[in-house]
RODO-2510 file (C-alpha; in nm, 4 decimals, decimal comma):
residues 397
     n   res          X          Y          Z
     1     x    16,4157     9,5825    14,2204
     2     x    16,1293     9,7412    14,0669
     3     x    15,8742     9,4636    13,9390
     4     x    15,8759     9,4097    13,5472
     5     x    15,6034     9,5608    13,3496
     6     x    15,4116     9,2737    13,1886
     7     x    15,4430     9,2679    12,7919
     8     x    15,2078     9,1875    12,5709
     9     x    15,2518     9,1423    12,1764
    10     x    14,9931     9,1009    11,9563
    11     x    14,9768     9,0425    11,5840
    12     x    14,7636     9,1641    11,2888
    13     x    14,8019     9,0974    10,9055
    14     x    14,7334     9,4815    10,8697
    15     x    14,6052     9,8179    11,0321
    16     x    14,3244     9,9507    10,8128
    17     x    14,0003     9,9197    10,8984
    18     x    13,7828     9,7235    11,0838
    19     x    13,6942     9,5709    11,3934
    20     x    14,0141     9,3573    11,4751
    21     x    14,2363     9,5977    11,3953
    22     x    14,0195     9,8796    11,5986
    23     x    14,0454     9,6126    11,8986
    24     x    14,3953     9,5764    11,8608
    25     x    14,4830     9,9201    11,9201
    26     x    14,1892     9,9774    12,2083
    27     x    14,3614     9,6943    12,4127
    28     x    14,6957     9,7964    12,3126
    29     x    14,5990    10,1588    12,4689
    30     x    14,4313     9,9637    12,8145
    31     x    14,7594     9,7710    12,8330
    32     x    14,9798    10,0905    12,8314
    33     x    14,7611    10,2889    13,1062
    34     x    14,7785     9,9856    13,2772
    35     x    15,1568     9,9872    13,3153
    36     x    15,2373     9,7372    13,0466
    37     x    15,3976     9,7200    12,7595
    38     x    15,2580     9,6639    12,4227
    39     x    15,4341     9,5530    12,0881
    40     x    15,2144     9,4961    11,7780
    41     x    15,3398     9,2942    11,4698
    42     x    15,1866     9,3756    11,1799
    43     x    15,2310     9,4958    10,7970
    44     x    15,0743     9,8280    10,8812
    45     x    14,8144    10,0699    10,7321
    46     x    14,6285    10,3838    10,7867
    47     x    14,5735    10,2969    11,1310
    48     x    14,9900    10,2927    11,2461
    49     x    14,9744    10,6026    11,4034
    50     x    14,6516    10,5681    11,5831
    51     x    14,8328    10,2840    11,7236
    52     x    15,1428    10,4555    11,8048
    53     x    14,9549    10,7130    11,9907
    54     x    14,8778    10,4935    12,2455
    55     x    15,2282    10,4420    12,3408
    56     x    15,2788    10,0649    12,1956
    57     x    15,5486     9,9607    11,9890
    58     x    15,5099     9,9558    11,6110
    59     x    15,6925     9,6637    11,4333
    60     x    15,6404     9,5832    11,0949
    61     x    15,6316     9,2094    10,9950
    62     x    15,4865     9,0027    10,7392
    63     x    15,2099     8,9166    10,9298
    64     x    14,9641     8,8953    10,6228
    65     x    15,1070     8,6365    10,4348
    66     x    14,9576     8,2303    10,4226
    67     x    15,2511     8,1243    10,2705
    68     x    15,3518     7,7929    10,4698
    69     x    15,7328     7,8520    10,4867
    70     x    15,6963     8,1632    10,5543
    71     x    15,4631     8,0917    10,8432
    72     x    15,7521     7,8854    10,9934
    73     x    16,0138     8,1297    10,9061
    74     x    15,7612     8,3799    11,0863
    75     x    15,6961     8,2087    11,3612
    76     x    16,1015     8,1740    11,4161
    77     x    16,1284     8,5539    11,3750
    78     x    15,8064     8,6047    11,6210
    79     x    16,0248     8,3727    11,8894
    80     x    16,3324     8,5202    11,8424
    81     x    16,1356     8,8316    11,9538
    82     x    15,9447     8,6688    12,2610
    83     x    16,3033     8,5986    12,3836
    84     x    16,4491     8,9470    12,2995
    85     x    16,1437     9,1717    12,4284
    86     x    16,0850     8,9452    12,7144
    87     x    15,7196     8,9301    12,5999
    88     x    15,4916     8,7437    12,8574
    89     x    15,1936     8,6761    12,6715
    90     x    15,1216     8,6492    12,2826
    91     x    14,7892     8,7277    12,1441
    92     x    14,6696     8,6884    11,7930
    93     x    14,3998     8,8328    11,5826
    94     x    14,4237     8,6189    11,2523
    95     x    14,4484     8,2974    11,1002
    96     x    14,7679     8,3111    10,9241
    97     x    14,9803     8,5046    11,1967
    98     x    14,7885     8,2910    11,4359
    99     x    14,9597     7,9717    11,3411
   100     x    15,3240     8,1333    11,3260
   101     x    15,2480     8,2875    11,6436
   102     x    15,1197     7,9775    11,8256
   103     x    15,4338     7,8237    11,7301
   104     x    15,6309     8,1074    11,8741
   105     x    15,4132     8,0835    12,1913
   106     x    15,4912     7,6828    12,2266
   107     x    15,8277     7,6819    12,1517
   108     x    15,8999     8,0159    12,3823
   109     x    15,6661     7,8749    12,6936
   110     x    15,4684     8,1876    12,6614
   111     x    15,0797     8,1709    12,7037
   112     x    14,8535     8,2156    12,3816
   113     x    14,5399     8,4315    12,3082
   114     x    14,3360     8,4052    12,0404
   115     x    14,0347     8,6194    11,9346
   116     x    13,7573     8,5063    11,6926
   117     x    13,6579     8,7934    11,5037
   118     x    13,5093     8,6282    11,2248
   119     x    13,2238     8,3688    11,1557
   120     x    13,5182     8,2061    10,9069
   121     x    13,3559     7,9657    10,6341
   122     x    13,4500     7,6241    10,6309
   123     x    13,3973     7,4692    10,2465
   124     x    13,7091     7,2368    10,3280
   125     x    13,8708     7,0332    10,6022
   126     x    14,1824     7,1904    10,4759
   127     x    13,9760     7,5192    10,5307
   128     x    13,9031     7,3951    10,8685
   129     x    14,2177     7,2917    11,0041
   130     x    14,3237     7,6145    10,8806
   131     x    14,0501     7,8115    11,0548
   132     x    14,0938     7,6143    11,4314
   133     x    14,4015     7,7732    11,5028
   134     x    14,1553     8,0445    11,6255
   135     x    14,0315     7,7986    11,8828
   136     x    14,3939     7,6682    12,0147
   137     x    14,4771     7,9412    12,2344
   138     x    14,5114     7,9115    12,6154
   139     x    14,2038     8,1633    12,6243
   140     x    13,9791     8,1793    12,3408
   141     x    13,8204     8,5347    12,3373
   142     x    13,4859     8,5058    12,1202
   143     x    13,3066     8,8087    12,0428
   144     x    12,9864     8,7293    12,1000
   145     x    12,7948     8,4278    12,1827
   146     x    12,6947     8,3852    11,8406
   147     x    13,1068     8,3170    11,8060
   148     x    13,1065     8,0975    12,1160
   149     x    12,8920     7,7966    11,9970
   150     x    13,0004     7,8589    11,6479
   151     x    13,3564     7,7317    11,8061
   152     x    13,2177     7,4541    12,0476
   153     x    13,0248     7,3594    11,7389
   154     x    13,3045     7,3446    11,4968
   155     x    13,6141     7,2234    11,7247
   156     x    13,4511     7,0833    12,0528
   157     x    13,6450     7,3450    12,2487
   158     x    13,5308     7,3269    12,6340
   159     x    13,3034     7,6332    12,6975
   160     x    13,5570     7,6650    13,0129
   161     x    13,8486     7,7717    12,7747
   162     x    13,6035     8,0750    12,6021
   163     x    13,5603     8,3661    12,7381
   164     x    13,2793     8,6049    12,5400
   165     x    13,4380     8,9442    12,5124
   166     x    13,1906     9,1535    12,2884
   167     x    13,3389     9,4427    12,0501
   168     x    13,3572     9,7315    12,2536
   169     x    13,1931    10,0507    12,1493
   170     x    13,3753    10,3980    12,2515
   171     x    13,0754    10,6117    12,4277
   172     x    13,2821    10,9124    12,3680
   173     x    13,4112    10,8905    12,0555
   174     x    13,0452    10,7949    11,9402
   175     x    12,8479    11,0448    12,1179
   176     x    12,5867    11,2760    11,9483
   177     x    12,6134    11,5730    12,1427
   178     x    13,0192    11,5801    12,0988
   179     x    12,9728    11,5423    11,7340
   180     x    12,9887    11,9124    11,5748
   181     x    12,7447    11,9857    11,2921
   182     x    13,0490    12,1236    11,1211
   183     x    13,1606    11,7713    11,1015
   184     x    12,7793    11,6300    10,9857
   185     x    12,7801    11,9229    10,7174
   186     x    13,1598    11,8222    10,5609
   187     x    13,0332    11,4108    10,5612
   188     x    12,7054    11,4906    10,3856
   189     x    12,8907    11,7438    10,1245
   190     x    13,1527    11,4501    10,0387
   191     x    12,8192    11,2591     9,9714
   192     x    12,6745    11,5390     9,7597
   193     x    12,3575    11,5185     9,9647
   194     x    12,1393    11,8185    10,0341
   195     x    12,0403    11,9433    10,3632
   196     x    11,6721    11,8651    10,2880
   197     x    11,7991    11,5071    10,2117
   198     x    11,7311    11,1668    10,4457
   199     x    12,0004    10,9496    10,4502
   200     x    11,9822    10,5822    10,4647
   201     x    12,3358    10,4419    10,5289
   202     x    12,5084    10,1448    10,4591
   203     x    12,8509    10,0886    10,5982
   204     x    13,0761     9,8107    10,5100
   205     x    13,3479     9,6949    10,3052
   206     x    13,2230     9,6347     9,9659
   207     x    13,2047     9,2404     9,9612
   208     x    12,9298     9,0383     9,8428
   209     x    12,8053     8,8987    10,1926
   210     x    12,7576     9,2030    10,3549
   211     x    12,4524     9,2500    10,0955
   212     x    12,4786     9,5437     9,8975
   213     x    12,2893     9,4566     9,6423
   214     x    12,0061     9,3474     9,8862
   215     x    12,0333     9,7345     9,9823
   216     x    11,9934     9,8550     9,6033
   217     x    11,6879     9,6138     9,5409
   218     x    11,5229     9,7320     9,8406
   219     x    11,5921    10,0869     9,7186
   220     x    11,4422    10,0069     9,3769
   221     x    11,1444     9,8691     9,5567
   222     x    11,1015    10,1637     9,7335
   223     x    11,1089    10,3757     9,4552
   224     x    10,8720    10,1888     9,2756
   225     x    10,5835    10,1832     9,5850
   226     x    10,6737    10,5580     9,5429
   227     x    10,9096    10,6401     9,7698
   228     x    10,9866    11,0515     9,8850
   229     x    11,2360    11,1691     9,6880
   230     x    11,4046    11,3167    10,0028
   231     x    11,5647    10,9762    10,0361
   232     x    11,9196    10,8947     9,9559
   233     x    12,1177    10,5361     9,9999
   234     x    12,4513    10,5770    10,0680
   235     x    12,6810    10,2237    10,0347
   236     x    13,0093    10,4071    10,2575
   237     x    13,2972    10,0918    10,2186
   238     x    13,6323    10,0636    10,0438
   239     x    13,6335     9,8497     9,7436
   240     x    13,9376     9,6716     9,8682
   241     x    14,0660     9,6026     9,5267
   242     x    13,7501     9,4271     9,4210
   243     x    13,6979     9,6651     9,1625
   244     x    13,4809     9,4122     8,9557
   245     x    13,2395     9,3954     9,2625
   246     x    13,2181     9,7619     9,2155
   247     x    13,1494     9,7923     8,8772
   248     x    12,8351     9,5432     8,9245
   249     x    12,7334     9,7432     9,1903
   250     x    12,7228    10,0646     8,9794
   251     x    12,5878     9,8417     8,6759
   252     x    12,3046     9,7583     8,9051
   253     x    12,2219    10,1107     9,0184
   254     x    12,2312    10,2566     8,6460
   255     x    12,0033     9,9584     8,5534
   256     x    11,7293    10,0170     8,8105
   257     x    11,7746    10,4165     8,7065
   258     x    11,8630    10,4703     9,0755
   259     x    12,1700    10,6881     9,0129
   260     x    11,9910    10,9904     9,2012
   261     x    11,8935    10,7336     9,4900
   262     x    12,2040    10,5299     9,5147
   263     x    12,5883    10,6395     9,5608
   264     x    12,9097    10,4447     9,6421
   265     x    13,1078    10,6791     9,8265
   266     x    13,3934    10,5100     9,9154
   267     x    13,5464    10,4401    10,2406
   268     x    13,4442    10,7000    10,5236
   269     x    13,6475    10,7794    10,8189
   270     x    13,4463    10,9685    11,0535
   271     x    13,1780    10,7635    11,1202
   272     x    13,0892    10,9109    11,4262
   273     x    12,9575    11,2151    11,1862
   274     x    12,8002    10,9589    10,9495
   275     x    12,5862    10,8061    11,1624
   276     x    12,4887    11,1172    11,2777
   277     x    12,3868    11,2464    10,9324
   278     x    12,1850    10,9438    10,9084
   279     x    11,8396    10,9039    10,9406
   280     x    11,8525    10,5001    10,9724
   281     x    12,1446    10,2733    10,9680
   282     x    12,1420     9,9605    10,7839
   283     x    12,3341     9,6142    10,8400
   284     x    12,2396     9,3813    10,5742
   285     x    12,4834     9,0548    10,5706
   286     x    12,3503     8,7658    10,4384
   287     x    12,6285     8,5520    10,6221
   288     x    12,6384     8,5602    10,9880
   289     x    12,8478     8,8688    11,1438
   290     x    13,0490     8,7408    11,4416
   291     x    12,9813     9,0833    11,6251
   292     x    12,8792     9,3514    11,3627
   293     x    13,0102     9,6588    11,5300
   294     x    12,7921     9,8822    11,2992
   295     x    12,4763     9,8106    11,4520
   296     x    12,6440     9,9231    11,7932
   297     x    12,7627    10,2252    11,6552
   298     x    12,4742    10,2930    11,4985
   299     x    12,2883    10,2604    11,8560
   300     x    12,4737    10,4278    12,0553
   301     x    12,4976    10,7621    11,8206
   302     x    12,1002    10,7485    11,8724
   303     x    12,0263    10,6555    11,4569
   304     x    11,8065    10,3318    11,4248
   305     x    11,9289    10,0262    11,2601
   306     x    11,7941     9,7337    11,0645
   307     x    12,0011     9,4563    11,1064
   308     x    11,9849     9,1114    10,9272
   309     x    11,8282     8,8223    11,1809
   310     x    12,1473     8,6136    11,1896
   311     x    12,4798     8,5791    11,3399
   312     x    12,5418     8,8273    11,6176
   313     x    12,3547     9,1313    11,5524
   314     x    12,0373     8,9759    11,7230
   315     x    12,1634     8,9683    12,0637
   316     x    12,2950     9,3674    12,0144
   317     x    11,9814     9,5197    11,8427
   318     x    11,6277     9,4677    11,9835
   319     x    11,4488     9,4473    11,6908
   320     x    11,1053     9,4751    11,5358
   321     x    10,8586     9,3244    11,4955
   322     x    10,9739     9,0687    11,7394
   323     x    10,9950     9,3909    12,0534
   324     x    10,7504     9,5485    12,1415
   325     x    10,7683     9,9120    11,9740
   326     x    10,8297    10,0828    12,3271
   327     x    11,1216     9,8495    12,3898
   328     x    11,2922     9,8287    12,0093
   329     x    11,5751     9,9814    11,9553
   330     x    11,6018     9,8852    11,5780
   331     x    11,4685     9,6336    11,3163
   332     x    11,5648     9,2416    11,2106
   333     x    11,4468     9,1259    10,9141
   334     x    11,5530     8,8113    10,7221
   335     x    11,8797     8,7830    10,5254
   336     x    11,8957     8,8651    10,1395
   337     x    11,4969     8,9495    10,1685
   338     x    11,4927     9,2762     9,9732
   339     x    11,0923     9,3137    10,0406
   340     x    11,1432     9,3133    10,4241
   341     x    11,4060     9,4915    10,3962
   342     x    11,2473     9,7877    10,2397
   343     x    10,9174     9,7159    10,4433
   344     x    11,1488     9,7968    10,7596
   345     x    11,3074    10,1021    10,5679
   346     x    10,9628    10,2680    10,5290
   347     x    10,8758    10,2022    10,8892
   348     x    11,1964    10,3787    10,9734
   349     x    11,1480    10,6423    10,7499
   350     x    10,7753    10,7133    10,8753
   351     x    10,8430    10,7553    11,2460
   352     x    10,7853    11,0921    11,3698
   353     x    11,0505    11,2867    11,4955
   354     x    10,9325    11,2135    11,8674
   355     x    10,8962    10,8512    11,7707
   356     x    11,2954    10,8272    11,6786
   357     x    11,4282    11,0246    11,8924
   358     x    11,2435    10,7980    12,1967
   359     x    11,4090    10,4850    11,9496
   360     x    11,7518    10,6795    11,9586
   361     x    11,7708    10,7109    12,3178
   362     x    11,6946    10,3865    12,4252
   363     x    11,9620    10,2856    12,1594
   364     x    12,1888    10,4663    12,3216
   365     x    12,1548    10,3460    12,6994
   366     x    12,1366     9,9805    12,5730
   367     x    12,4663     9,9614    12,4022
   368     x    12,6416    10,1740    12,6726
   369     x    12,4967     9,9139    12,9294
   370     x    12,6426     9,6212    12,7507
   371     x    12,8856     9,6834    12,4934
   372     x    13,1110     9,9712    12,6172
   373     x    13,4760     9,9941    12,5106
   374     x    13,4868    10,0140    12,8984
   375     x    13,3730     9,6195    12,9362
   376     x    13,6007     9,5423    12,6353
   377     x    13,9355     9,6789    12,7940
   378     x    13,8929     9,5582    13,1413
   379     x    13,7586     9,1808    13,0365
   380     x    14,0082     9,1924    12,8110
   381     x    14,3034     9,2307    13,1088
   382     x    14,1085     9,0171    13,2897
   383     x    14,2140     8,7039    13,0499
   384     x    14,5592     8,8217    13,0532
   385     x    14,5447     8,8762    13,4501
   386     x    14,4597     8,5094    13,4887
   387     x    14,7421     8,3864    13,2904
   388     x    14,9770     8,5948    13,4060
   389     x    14,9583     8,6464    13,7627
   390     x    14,9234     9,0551    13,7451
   391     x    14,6325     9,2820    13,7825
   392     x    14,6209     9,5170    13,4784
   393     x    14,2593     9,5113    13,4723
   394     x    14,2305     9,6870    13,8156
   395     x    14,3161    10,0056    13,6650
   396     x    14,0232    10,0018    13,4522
   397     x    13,7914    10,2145    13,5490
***
């Protein structure tokens, strides 16, 4: 009798954007080459048939909502498909679905994954009894080890029950030299920049936190020390139905008299090709990121990034002025500090062609070395491996 293909589901409130939800179809894709069998629950989104193109199983659930009877009513459903699917292993990417889904897990004798993707705020012990389900799993997969003490911190989990996974980074995908200029050209015409244009690039949902306006008010300071007019901010994220975040944004922007410096563009889908038609990447959070896959990205197309000094992004980006310049691959400055901010920007946006390009490459080589989607996929099986008895992750190579 030929030996039964292990079967993994995991669940996602939805498939849009973002670093879950890119994870969730990467591993789905390393369980399928690896001879398993992958089901993903979720509500779906512009990312189904990504997903589907891997080969896993698409089934749409109402994995997005917090409601508390439906969590139990989900968690019967999520069982009831355990038992019919003959799914091995559960793993889950979100609060919400997590708790329906450990349920399932508990009541079906299945083992339980978790991931932490998120440095989640805790105002509330409501808030954080909500938020530890992500630290109940058999395995608890933490992104970085920024995520790792955050959850010994917060729930006394043994460090033997973590294992730090970091957010993978496709090499190929996010290569320079495979990135037409075709494709650079049709990014910076959405934009409406000009070819004799720099590009300073901020990518992220729009969202308070992830410090837009930090972004503009450097900008404005910039303009004021007289800045080159060759210079154009671009804030690349989708609104997300905060509309009334956007609107301040914009009100800010007009105010400052930056609306030739300064354009929301909306959400951008081949960022391979933006990061390429940037001159400097910028991460500017003023809460912690649990990974922060731009900065990655950003390193491994060869653009330089300045990343906020907290959360995660200092153990992916060696920064300035901390590195020595012959070492850096990037800049930290402090959270929601506008000066530094655009003190690092005109650093950036002085270096010499020879100067970046030597910043670029070591970019490069440092995230392949430690953050390829590579590592992700096979320490990934690795958890699932241990729990289960097979050896998917041999097939990684």
């Amino acid at each position: 009798m030929a030996e039964k293909r292990p079967t993994i589901l995991q669940i996602i409130p939805e498939l849009d954007t973002g670093g879950a939800e890119l994870s969730t179809i990467e591993i789905a894709e390393a369980v399928q080459s690896a001879g398993g069998r992958c089901i993903v629950l979720t509500e779906g989104g512009r990312l189904v048939q990504r997903l589907r193109d891997t080969g896993a199983e698409v089934n749409f659930f109402a994995a997005a909502s917090k409601n508390p009877i439906r969590l139990l009513w989900n968690a019967r459903r999520m069982a009831a498909i355990v038992r019919r699917e003959g799914v091995d292993l559960i793993h889950a990417r979100s609060r919400a679905p997590a708790w329906s889904a450990l349920l399932a897990a508990r009541r079906t004798r299945v083992p339980f994954v978790t991931t932490y993707h998120g440095a989640y705020s805790e105002k509330s012990d409501l808030k954080r009894l909500y938020n530890s389900v992500m630290a109940r799993g058999d395995t608890v997969i933490a992104n970085s080890n920024y995520t790792c003490d955050l959850i010994r911190m917060r729930y006394g989990t043994p460090r033997a029950k973590i294992e730090v996974i970091y957010r993978g980074v496709d090499g190929a995908l996010f290569d320079p030299a495979m990135v037409a200029g075709s494709r650079v050209e049709a990014v910076r015409q959405r934009w409406g920049v000009t070819p004799d244009q720099r590009v300073v690039l901020h990518a992220a949902r729009l969202t308070p936190w992830k410090g837009q306006k930090v972004v503009i008010d450097a900008a404005a300071l910039l303009a004021r020390q007289g800045a080159r007019d060759d210079v154009v901010f671009i804030l690349a994220g989708d609104a997300q139905n905060r509309s009334a975040y956007h609107a301040a944004l914009a009100q800010q922007i007009n105010t400052a008299g930056l609306q030739d410096r300064v354009r929301l563009v909306g959400h951008e889908s081949d960022m391979a090709a933006a990061l390429r038609a940037a001159h400097v990447a910028v991460v500017a959070s003023i809460e912690p990121e649990a990974f922060g896959r731009t900065a990655t990205e950003a390193q491994v197309m060869a653009t330089p990034v300045i990343a906020t000094d907290i959360g995660a992004p200092p153990e992916t980006v060696r920064g300035r002025p901390g590195i020595a310049p012959d070492r850096a691959t990037g800049w930290l400055v402090p959270p929601g500090d506008a000066a530094s901010l655009a003190h690092a920007l005109g650093e950036a946006l002085s270096m010499t062609p020879e100067e970046r390009a030597a910043m670029g490459a070591r970019a490069r080589r440092h995230v392949q070395t430690s953050y390829s989607l590579r590592q992700m996929k096979q320490q990934t099986l690795q958890v699932y491996d241990r729990l289960l008895g097979t050896h998917m992750a041999e097939t990684i190579t």
